[in-house]
C-alpha positions as CSV (number, residue, x, y, z in Angstrom):
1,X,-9.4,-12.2,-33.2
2,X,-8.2,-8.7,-32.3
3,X,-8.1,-7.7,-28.8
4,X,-7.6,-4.2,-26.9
5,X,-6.7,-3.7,-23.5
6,X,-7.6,-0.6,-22.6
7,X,-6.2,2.3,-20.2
8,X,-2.8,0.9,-18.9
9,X,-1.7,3.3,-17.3
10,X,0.9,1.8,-15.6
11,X,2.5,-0.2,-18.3
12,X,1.5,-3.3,-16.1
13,X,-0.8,-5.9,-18.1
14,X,2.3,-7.1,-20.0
15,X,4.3,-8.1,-16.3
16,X,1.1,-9.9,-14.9
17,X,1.4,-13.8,-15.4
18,X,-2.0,-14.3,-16.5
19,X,-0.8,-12.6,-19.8
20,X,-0.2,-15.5,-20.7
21,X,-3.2,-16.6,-21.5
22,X,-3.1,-13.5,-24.5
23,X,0.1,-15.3,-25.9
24,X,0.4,-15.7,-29.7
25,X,-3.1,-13.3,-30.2
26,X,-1.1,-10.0,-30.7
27,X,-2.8,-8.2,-28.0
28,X,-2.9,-4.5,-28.5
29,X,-2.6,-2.8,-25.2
30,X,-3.5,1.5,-24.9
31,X,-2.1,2.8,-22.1
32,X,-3.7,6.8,-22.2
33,X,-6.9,7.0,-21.7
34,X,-9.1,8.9,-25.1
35,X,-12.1,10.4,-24.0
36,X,-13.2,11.6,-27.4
37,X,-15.3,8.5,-28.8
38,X,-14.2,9.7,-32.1
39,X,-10.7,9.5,-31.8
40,X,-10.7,6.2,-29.3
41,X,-13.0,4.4,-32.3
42,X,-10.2,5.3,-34.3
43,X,-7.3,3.3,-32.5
44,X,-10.3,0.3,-32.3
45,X,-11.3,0.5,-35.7
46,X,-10.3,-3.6,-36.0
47,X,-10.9,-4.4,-32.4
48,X,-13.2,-7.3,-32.0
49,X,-12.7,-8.2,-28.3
50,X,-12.4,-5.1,-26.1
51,X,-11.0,-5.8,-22.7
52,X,-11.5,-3.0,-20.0
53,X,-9.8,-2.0,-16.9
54,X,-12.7,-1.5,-14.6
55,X,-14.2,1.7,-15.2
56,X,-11.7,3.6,-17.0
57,X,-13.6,4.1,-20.0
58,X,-17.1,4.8,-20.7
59,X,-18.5,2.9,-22.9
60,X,-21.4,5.2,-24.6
61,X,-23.6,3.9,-27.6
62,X,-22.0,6.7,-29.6
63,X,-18.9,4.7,-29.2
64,X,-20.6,1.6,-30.2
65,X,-21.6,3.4,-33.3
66,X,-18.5,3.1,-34.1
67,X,-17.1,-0.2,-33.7
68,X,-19.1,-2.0,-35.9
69,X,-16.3,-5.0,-35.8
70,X,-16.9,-5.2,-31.9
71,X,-17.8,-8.8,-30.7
72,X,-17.5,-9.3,-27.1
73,X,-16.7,-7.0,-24.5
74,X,-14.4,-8.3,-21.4
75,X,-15.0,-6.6,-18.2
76,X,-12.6,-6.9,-15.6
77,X,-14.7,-7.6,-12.4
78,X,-18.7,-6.3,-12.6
79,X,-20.4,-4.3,-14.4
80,X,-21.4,-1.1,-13.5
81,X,-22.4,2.0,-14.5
82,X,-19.7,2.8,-17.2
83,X,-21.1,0.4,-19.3
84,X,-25.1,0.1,-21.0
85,X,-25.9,-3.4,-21.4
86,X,-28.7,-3.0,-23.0
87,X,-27.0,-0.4,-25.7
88,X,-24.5,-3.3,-26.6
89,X,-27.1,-5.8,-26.7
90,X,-28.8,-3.3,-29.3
91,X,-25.3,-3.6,-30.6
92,X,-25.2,-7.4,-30.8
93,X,-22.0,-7.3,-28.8
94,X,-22.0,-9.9,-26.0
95,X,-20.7,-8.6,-22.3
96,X,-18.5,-10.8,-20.5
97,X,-18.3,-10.1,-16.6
98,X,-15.8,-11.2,-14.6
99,X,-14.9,-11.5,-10.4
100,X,-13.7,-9.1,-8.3
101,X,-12.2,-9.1,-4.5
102,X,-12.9,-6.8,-1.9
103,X,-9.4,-7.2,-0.1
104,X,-7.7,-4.4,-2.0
105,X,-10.1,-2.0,-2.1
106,X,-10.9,-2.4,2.1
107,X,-7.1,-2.0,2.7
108,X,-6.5,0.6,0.6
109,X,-9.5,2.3,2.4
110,X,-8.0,1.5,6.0
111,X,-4.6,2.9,4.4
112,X,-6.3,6.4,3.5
113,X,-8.4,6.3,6.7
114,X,-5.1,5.9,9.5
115,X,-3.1,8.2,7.1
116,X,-6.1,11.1,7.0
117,X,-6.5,10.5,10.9
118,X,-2.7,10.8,12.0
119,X,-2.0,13.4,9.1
120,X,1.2,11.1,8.0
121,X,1.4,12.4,4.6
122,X,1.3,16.0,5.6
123,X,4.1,15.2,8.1
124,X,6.6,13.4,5.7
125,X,5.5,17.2,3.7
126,X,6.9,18.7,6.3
127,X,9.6,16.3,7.0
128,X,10.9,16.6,3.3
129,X,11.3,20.2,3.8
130,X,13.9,20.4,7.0
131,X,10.8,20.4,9.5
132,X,10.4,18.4,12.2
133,X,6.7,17.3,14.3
134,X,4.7,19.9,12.6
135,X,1.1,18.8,13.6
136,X,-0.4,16.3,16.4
137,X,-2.8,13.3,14.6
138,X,-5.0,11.1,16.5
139,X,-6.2,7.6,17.5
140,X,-8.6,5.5,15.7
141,X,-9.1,4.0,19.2
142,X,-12.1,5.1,20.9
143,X,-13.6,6.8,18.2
144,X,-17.0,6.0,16.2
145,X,-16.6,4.6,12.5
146,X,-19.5,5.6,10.6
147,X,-19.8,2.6,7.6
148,X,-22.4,3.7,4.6
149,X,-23.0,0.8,2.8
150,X,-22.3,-2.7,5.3
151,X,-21.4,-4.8,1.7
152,X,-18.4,-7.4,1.5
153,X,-15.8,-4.1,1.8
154,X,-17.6,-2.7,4.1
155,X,-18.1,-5.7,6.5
156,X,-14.0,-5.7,6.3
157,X,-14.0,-2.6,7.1
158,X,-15.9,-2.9,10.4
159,X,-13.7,-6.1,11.3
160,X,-10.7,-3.6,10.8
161,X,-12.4,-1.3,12.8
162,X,-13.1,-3.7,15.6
163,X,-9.9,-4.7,15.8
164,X,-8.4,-1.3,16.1
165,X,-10.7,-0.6,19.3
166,X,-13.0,2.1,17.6
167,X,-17.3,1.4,17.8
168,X,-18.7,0.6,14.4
169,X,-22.0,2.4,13.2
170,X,-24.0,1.3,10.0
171,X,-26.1,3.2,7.9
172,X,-27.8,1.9,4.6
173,X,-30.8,-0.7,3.3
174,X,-32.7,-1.9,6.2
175,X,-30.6,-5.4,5.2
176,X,-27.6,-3.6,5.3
177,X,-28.2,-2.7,9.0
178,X,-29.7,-5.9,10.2
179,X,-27.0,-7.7,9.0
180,X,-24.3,-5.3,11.1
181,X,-26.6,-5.9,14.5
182,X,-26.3,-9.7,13.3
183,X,-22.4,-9.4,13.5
184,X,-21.9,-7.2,16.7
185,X,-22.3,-4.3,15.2
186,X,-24.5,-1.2,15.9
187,X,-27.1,0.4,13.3
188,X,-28.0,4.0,13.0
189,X,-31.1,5.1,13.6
190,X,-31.5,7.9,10.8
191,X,-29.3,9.0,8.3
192,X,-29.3,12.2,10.5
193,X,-28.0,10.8,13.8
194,X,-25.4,8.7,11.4
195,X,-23.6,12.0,10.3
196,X,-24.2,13.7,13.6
197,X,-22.6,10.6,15.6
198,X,-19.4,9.3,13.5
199,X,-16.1,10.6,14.1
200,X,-15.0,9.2,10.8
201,X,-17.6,8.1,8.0
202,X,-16.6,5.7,4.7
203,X,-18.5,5.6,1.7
204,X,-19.0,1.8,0.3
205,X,-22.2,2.5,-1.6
206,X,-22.7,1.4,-5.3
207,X,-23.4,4.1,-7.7
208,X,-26.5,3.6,-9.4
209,X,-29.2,6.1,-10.1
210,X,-30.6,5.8,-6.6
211,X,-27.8,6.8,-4.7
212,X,-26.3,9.3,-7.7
213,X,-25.8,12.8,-5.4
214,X,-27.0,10.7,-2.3
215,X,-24.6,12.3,0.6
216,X,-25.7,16.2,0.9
217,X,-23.9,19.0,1.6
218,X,-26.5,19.3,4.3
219,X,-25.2,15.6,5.4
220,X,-21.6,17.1,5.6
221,X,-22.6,19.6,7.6
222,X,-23.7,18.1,10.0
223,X,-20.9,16.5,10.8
224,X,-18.8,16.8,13.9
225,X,-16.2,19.1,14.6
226,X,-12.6,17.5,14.0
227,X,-14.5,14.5,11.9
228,X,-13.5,13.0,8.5
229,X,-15.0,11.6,5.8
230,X,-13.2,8.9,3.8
231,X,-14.3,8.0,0.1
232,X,-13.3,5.0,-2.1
233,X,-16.3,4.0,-3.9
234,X,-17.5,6.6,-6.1
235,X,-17.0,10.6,-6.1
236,X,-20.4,11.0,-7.8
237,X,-22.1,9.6,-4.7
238,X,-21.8,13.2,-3.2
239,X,-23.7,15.8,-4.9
240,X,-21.7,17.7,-7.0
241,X,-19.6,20.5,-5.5
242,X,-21.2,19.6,-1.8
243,X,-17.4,18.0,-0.6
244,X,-15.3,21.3,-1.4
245,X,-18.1,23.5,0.1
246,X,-18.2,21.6,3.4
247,X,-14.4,20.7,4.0
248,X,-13.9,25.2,3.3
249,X,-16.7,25.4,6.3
250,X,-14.8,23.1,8.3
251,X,-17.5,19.7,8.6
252,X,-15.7,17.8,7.5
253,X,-13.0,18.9,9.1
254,X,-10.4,16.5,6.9
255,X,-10.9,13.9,4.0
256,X,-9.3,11.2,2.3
257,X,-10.4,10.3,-1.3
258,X,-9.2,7.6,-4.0
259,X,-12.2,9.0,-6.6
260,X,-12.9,11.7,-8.5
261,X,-16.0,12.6,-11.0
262,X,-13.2,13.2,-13.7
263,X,-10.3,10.8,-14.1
264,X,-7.2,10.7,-14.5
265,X,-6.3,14.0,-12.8
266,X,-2.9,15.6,-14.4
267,X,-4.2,19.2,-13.7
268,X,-2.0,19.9,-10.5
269,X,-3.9,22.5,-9.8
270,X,-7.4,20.5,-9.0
271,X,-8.7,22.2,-6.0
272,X,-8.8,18.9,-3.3
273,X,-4.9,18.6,-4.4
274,X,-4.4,22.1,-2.7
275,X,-6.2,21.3,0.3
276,X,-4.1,20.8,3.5
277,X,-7.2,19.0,5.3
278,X,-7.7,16.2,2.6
279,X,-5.3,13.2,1.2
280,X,-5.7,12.1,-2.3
281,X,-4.7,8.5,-3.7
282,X,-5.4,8.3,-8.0
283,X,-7.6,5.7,-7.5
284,X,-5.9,2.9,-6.2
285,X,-8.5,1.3,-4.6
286,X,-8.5,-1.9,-6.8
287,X,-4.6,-1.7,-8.2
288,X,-2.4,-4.3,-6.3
289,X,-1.0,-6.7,-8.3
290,X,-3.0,-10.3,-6.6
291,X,-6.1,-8.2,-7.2
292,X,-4.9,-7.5,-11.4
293,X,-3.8,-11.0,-11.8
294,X,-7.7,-12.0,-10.4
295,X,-9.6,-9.5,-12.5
296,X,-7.2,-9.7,-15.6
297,X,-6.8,-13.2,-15.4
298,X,-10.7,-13.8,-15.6
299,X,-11.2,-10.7,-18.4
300,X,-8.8,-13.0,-20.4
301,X,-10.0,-16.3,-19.7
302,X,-13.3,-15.3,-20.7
303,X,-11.9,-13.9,-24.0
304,X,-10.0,-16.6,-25.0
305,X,-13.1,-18.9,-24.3
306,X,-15.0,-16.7,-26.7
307,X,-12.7,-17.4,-29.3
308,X,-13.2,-20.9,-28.5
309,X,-16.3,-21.0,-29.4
310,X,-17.4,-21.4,-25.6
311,X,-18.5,-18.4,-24.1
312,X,-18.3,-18.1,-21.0
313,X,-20.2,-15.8,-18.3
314,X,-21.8,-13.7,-20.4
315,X,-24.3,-11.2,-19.2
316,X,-26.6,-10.9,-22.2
317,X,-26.5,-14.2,-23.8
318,X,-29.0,-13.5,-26.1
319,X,-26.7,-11.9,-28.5
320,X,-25.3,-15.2,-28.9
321,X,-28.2,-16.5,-30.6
């Protein structure tokens, strides 16, 4: 059967080991992402498996419309909100999910949190261009982590935190919190005294139409002075436009972000990349190479058992009656 991997962009898949499991099925790998459904339907006109990486791609019904050869969709880790499963059960096309890890995306998160705290990145900057201690970071000891969403990255994330010295502080579902009290950890009392307390919030919500546009600008601004805000879960969790506005009025006062509502960004010129108060990673939250041979080597596992005749983890297994 013919499969597509989509939105390489790092020329990788072929290097991981668990390729292997694609050998001798002339795997067609894209590695720019096509946002026009039109023109991607085009390069999958023969595609019968579609393998995704994460999120990359949204996967619309208008696209669907438009693979009518499309059997079984591969998705590296879970599903989320890039994909409609009900539009490709409408479509008869069967959704494989696969497993994911929280490791890489809680130390990528730690990364962008100490490098936004000590304001590394803006010193090597400076470095790079014959200057020498240009600005004065600071500690994560002592300070308050604010944790939005106390999940299995998030619970790292406090154990990180604990470790460091700083107080941990948990907003989100009422399970969310009693399960941080249960582990030593402190809950916040309102979403209110959550923003007004943290030195340094992290977003580890999923995005789902309930928490779509969930942190305000109203939330930002009530931040404290000299506070940061650090985002590797979904840009589309903060209402649209509400980030830029605060960081210009100062709460919060720096940022470090791995997401953005449009991705990739080439345009150099995107307004967070020309702000001295926030660091920007191109979503790398997920991308280290034990976390690609996990998700990959499921996404292709599942494939190949599909072709087998023995499906395996599918989400809407009615299709396959």
């Amino acid at each position: 059967m013919k499969i597509t991997v989509l939105d390489d962009y790092q020329n990788a898949i072929k290097n991981l080991n668990c390729f292997c499991l694609l050998k001798d099925q002339g795997a067609q790998i894209l590695h720019i992402t096509e946002k026009d459904p039109q023109k991607l339907s085009e390069l999958l006109k023969d595609t019968e498996i579609l393998v995704l990486t994460r999120e990359r791609t949204e996967i619309t019904r208008e696209l669907l419309d438009l693979l009518p050869n499309l059997k079984l969709i591969s998705q590296t880790g879970k599903i989320s909100n890039h994909l409609n499963l009900e539009d490709c059960t409408d479509h008869k096309i069967a959704v494989a999910e696969g497993i994911g890890s929280p490791i890489a995306p809680a130390e990528l998160t730690w990364a962008l949190l100490m490098n936004t705290v000590r304001l590394i990145p803006q010193a090597i900057e400076a470095m790079k261009m014959g200057k020498w201690q240009t600005n004065i970071g600071a500690a994560v000891h002592g300070k308050t982590i604010g944790i939005w969403g106390y999940g299995k990255i998030g619970q790292k994330i406090a154990q990180y935190a604990n470790v460091f010295g700083a107080k941990v502080l948990v907003w989100g579902s009422e399970n969310s919190r009693n399960k941080a009290v249960e582990d030593g950890f402190e809950k916040a009392n309102s979403k209110e005294d959550f923003f007004e307390t943290a030195d340094i919030i992290t977003l580890h919500l999923r995005l789902n139409e309930t928490t779509s546009g969930i942190v305000k600008e109203s939330d930002l601004l009530h931040m404290k002075e000299n506070s940061i805000l650090i985002n590797t879960a979904r840009a589309e969790l903060i209402e649209k436009g509400a980030l830029v506005n605060a960081l210009k009025k100062g709460k919060p006062t720096y940022a470090g972000l791995d997401v953005y509502e449009q991705e990739p960004i080439y345009d150099t010129s995107f307004e967070l990349l020309q702000m001295n108060n926030v660091v920007c990673t191109p979503h790398l939250g997920y991308v280290e190479k034990n976390g690609y041979e996990l998700y990959f080597g499921k996404a292709f596992e599942n494939a190949i058992k599909y072709i087998n005749g023995n499906p395996t983890n599918i989400a809407n297994p009615e299709v396959l009656e």
